[in-house]
N, C-alpha and C positions, 0 to 999 in steps of 0.2 A: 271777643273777650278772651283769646288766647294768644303765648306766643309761644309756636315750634319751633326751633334752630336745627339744622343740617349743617355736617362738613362732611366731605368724603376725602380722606387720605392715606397715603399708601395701602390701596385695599380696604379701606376700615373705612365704615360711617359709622361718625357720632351725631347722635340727636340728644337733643333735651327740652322740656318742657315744665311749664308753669302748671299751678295748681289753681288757681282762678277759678269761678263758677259765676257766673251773671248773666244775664238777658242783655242784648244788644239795644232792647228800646231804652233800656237807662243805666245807671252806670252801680247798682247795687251789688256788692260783691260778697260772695262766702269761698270759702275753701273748701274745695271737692278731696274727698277720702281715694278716689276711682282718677288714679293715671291716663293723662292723655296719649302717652308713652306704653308702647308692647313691644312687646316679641310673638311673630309667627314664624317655625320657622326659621329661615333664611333672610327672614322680613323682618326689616323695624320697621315702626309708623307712626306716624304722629300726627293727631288731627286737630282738627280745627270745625269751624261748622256749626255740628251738630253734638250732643252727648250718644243721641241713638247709634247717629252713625258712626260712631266709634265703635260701640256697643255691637254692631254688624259684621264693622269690617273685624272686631275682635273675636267674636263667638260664631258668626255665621259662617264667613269665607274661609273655607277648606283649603288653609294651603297646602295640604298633603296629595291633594288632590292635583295639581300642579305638575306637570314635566318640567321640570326645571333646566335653563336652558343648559349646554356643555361649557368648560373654560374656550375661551377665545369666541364665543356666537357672539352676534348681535343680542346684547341686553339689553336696547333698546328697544329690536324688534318686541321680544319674548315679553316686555310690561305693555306695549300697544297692542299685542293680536292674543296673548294669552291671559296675563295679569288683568288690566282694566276690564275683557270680557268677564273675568271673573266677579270682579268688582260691580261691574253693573248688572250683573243677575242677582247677584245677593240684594244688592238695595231697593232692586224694583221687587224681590222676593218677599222681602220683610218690609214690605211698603214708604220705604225711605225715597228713593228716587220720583220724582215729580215730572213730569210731560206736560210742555203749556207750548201751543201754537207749533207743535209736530218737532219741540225740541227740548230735548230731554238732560236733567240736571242733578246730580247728585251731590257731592260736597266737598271739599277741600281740605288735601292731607299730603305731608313727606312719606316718602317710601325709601331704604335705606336697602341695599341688599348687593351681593355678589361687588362690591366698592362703590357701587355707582347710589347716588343718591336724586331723585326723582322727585319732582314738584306735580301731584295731581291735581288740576281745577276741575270746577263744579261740570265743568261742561265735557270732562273725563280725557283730558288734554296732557300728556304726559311731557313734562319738560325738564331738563338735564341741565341747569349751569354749567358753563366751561370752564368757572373758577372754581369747582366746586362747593361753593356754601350756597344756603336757600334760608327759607323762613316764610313762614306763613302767619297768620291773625292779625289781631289789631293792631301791633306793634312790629312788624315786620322789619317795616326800615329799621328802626333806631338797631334791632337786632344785627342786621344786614352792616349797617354802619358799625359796630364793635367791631363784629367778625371779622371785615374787610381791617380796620386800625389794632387786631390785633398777631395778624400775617405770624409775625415771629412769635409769638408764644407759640405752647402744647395745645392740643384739639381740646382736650376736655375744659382746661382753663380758656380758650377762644369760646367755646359755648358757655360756660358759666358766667364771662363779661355779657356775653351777648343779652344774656337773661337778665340779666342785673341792670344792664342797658334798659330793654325793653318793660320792667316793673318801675326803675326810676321814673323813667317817661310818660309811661301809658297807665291810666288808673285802671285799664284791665287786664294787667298781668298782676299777680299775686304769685309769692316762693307759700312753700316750697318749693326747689325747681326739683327736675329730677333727671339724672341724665343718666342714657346710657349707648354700648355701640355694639356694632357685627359685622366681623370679617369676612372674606367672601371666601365661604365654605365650599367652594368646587373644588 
């Protein structure tokens, strides 16, 4: 019942999200006061999921706590062996993350940070588009499908089609949308 959008360009991700609020078992919809869109940090993030688990990776996960990797490292490395560890102590801290048959699953969210924009799965699966756009929830494609058709506009205007995209289509995206981006502070 959500949709996030990513782009990352020159250095910069932008995300943006829906205000949507409904149960996946049916299609009843209110508008949420509480942003699916933050700032930690050096971190955007944008979820999907859950409300708690936002709620976790918003209030719990210390990202001051963090060594933050140098200009030029592997930033890929540094969200697989540093970032998601962090991620997954918190969820299994505050009792979010779930273990069924010796495999363990927490939630699905964008991560925007140092340029690079990052697609996490439930299964804590950290992945990088090479075109740089992404999207998550309900309506992902039809998001994915703007983004892609609108190449030559600005970022903020490619996300705000994206959205507009994704609430036409999908009974579970609802605006406000809310967008916002972060430059890669090292």
């Amino acid at each position: 019942m959500t949709c996030i959008v990513g782009l990352a360009e020159n250095n910069t991700v932008y995300m943006g999200a829906d205000s949507g609020s409904g149960s996946s078992g049916d299609w009843d919809m209110r508008i949420s006061a509480v942003p699916k869109l933050f700032r930690s940090g050096p971190f955007l993030i944008g979820y999907t999921s859950s409300w708690r688990m936002g709620q976790i990776l918003q209030h719990h996960l210390h990202m001051e706590e963090l060594v933050l990797p140098v200009s030029g490292s592997d930033v890929q490395e540094f969200m697989v062996c540093t970032f998601i560890e962090k991620v997954r102590e918190a969820l299994k801290t505050f009792a979010y993350a779930t273990k069924e048959h010796n495999e363990e699953t927490g939630g699905q969210f964008l991560v925007g940070c140092f340029g690079h924009l990052f697609h996490i799965e439930s299964d804590y699966q950290v992945n990088e588009a090479a075109d740089g756009m992404d999207a998550c929830g309900c309506a992902e494609k039809f998001a994915l499908g703007a983004l892609w058709s609108s190449r030559a506009e600005k970022p903020r205007e490619r996300i705000a089609k994206a959205l507009d995209a994704a609430a036409y289509f999908s009974g579970g995206v609802r605006p406000p949308m809310i967008i916002e981006s972060v430059d890669d502070e090292r």
